[in-house]
C-alpha positions as CSV (number, residue, x, y, z in Angstrom):
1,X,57.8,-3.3,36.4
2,X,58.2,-0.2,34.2
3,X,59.9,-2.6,31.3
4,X,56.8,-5.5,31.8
5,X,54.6,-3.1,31.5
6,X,55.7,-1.0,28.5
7,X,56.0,-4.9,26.6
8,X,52.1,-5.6,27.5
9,X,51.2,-2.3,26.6
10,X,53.2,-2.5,23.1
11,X,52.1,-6.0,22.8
12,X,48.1,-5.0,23.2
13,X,48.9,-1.9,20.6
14,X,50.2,-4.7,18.3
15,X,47.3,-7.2,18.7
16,X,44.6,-4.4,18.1
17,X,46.6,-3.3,14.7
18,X,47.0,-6.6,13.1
19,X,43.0,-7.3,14.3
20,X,42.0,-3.9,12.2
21,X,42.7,-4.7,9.5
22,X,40.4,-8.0,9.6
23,X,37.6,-6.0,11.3
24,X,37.8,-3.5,8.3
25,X,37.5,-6.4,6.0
26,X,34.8,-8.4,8.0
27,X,32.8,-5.0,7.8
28,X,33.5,-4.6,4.3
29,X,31.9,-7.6,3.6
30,X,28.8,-7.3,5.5
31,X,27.9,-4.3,3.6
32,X,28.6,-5.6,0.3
33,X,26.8,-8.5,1.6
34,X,23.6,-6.4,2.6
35,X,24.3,-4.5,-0.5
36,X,24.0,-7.5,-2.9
37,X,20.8,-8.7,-1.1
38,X,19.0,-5.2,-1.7
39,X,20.1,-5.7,-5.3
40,X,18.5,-9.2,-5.2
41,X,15.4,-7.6,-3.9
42,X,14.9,-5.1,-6.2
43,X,15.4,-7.8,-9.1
44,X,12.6,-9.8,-7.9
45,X,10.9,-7.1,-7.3
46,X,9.9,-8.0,-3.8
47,X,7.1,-6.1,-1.7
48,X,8.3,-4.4,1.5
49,X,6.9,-1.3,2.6
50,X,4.0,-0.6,5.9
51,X,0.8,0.4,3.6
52,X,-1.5,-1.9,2.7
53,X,-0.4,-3.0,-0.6
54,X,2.5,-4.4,0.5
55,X,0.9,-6.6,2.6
56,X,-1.7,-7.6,-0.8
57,X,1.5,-8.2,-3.1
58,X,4.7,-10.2,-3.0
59,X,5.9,-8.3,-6.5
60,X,6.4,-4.9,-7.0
61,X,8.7,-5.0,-10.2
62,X,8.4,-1.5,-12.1
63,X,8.0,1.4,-9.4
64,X,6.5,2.0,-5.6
65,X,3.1,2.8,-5.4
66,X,2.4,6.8,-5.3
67,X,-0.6,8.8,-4.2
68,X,-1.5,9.4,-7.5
69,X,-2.0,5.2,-8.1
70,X,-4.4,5.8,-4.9
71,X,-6.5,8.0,-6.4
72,X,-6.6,6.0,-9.8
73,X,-7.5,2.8,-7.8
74,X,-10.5,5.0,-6.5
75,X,-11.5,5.9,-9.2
76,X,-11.7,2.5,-11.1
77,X,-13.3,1.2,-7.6
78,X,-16.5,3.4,-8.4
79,X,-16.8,2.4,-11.7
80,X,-16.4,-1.0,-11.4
81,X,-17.9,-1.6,-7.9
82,X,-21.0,-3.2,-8.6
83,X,-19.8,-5.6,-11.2
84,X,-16.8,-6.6,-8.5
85,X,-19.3,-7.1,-5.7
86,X,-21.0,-9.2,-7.6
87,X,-18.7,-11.2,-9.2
88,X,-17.5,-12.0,-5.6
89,X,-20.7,-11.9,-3.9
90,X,-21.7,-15.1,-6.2
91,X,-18.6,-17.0,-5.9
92,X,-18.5,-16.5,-1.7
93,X,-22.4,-17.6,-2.1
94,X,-21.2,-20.9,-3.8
95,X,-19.2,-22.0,-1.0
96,X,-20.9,-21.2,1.9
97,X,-21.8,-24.2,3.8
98,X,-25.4,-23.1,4.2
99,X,-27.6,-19.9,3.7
100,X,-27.4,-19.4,7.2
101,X,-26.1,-15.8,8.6
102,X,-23.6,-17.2,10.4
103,X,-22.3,-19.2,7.2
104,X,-22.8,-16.5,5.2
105,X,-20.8,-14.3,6.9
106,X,-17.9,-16.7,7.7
107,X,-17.2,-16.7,3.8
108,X,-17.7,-12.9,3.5
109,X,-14.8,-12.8,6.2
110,X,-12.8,-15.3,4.7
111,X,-10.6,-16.4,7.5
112,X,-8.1,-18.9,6.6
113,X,-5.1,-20.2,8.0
114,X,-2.2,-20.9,6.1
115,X,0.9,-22.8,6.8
116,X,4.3,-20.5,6.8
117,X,6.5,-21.3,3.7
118,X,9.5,-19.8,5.0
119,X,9.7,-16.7,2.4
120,X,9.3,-13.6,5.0
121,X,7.3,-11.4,1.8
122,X,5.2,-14.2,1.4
123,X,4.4,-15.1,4.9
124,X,3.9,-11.6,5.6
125,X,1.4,-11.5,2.4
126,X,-0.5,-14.9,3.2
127,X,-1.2,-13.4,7.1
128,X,-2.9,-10.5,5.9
129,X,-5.2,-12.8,3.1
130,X,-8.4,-12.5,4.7
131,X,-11.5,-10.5,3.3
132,X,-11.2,-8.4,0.7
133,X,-6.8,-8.6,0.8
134,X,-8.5,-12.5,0.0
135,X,-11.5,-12.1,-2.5
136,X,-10.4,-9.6,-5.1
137,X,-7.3,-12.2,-5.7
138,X,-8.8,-15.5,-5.0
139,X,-12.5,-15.1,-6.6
140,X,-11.3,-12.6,-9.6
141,X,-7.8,-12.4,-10.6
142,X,-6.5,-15.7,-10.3
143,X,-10.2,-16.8,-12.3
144,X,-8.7,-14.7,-15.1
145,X,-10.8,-11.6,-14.5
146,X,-9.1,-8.3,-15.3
147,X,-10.6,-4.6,-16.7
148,X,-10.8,-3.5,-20.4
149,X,-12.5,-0.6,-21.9
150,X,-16.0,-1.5,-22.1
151,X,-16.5,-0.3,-25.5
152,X,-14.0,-3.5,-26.5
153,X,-15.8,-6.4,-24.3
154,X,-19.5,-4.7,-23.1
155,X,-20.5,-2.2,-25.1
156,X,-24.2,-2.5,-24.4
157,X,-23.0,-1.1,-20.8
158,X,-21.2,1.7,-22.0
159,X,-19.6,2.5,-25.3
160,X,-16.5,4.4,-24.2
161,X,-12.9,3.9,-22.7
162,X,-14.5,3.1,-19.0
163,X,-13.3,0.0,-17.3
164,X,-15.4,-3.0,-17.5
165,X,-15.1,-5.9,-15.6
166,X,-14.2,-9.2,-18.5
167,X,-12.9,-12.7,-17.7
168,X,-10.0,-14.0,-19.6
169,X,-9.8,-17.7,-20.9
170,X,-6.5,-17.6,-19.8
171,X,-5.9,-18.0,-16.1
172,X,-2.6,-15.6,-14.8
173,X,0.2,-17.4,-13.1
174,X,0.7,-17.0,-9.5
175,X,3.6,-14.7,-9.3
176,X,1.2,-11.8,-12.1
177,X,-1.6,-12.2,-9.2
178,X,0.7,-11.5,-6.3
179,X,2.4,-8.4,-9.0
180,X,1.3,-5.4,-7.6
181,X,-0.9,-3.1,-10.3
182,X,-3.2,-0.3,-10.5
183,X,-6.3,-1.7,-11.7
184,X,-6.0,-4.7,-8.9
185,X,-6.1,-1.9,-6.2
186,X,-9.1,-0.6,-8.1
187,X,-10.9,-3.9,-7.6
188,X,-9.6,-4.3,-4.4
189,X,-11.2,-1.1,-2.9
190,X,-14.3,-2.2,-5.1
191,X,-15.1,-5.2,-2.9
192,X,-14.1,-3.2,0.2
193,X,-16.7,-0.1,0.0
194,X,-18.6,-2.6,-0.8
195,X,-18.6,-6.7,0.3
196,X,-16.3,-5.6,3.3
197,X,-17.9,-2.5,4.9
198,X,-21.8,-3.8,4.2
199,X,-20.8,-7.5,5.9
200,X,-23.3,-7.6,8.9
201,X,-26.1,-6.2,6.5
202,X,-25.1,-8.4,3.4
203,X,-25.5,-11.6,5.7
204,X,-28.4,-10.6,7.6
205,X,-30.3,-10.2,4.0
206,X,-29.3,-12.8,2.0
207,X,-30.3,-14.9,4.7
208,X,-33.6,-13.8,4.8
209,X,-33.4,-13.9,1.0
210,X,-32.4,-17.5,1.0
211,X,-33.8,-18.7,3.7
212,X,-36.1,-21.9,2.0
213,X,-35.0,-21.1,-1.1
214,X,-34.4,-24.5,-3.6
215,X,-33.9,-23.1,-6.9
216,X,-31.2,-20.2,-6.5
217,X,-30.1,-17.6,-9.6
218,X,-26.9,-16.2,-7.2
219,X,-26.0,-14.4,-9.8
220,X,-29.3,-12.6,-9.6
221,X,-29.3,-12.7,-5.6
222,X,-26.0,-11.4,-5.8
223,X,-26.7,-8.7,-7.7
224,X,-29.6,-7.3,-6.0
225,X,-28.0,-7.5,-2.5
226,X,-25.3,-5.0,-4.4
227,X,-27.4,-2.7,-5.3
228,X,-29.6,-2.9,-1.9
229,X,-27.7,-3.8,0.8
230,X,-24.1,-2.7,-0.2
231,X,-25.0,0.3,-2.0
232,X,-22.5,-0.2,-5.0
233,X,-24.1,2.3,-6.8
234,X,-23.9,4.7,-4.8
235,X,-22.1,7.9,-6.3
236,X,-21.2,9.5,-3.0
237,X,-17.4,9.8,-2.2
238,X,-16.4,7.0,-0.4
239,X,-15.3,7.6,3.4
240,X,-12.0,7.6,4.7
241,X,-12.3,4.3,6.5
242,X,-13.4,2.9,3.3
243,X,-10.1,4.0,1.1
244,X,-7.5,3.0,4.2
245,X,-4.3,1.6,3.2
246,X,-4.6,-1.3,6.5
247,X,-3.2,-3.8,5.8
248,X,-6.8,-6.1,5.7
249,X,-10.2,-5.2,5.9
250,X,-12.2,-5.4,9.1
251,X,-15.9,-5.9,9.0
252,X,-17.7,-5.1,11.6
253,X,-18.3,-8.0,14.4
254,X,-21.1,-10.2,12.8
255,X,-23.9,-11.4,15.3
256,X,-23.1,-14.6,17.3
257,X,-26.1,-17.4,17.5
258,X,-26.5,-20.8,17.2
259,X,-23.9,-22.9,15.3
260,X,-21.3,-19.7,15.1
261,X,-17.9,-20.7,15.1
262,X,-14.9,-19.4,13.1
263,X,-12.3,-16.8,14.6
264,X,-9.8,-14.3,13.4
């Protein structure tokens, strides 16, 4: 018994040391595996993080977004809010089905779905596309709009080194919309202090403002509703709610009547 036992024993000491040396090399290999895939991420630059610009971007290529970037993007917001809201403000007005509130304020909220492609980033980016995370790409950057001093494209706005809003010819490709950038988060936060967190107002007036309308200047419409009913020239500092890092805007509920229909 004492002899059966002692051969098990030794022959279980002897399984476990010629298995170590495979479980060494099996672990090995899944770091240098995880290793090779963080070095594949970095390369392509690949957006992962919790605050709201990685769930704006797919690209980060050059370096992670610091506070000081926020407070840049705020800045640009207030001087470029007015011509961002609207820029967007006429383009959402274009496609709305009708002049209705309801319509309206379905294309201010800009809920679509979209089918998974299989890239985690992406999917993760294409969930959050709704409002603002939608307009400032969708209705400006990918039309080829960008900022440049003003004294180089509108000097009759201002003749200095602040940032004017100026369309390109040139459209950008995909992956330099979805590349993560200063001046996009300043237009970004433009059209949320003011498209996003004036929606139930903005609808409610340009309703009334359209309502029988034939012959319609939206880029004047548009316009005024930025100046009255958003308030993009306003100088005051905005709100914390209106400079969150969530990962999409949230407008307040819009007002339900006749005909309403889309959902979250």
């Amino acid at each position: 018994m004492n002899d059966g036992f002692s051969s098990n024993h030794v022959f279980a000491m002897m399984m476990r040391l010629q298995l170590w040396p495979a479980l060494v090399a099996w672990a090995l290999l899944g770091v240098a595996a995880e290793k090779r895939e963080m070095e594949v991420t970095e390369n392509k630059g690949y957006a992962a993080g919790q605050s709201g610009e990685y769930f704006r971007y797919k690209h980060l290529f050059y370096k992670k977004p610091t506070e000081e970037d926020f407070e840049s993007a705020q800045k640009v917001a207030q001087e470029v809010r007015c011509a961002v809201c609207a820029q967007i403000l006429k383009s959402l007005l274009g496609r709305a089905r009708s002049y209705s509130e309801d319509d309206i304020a379905d294309v201010i909220e800009g809920h679509v779905e979209y089918e998974r492609t299989g890239d985690a980033v992406e999917d993760q980016m294409l969930k959050h596309k709704k409002g603002c995370n939608k307009h400032f790409k969708d209705d400006l950057v990918a039309e080829g709009f960008m900022l440049r001093p003003c004294k180089e494209v509108a000097p009759e706005i201002k003749n200095d080194t602040s940032p004017c809003l100026w369309q390109n010819t040139e459209k950008p490709s995909k992956q330099s919309v979805d590349t993560y950038e200063v001046w996009k988060e300043g237009v970004f936060y433009a059209c949320e202090q003011s498209i996003a967190y004036h929606a139930d107002v903005l609808a409610e007036a340009l309703a009334e403002r359209l309502r029988g309308v034939r012959d319609v200047n939206l880029t004047e419409v548009a316009e005024e509703a930025c100046r009255t009913s958003a308030k993009c020239a306003s100088s005051r500092k905005p709100k914390a709610s209106e400079t969150s890092s969530k990962p999409a805007s949230k407008p307040a509920p819009k007002k339900k009547g006749k005909g309403s229909k889309k959902e979250l």
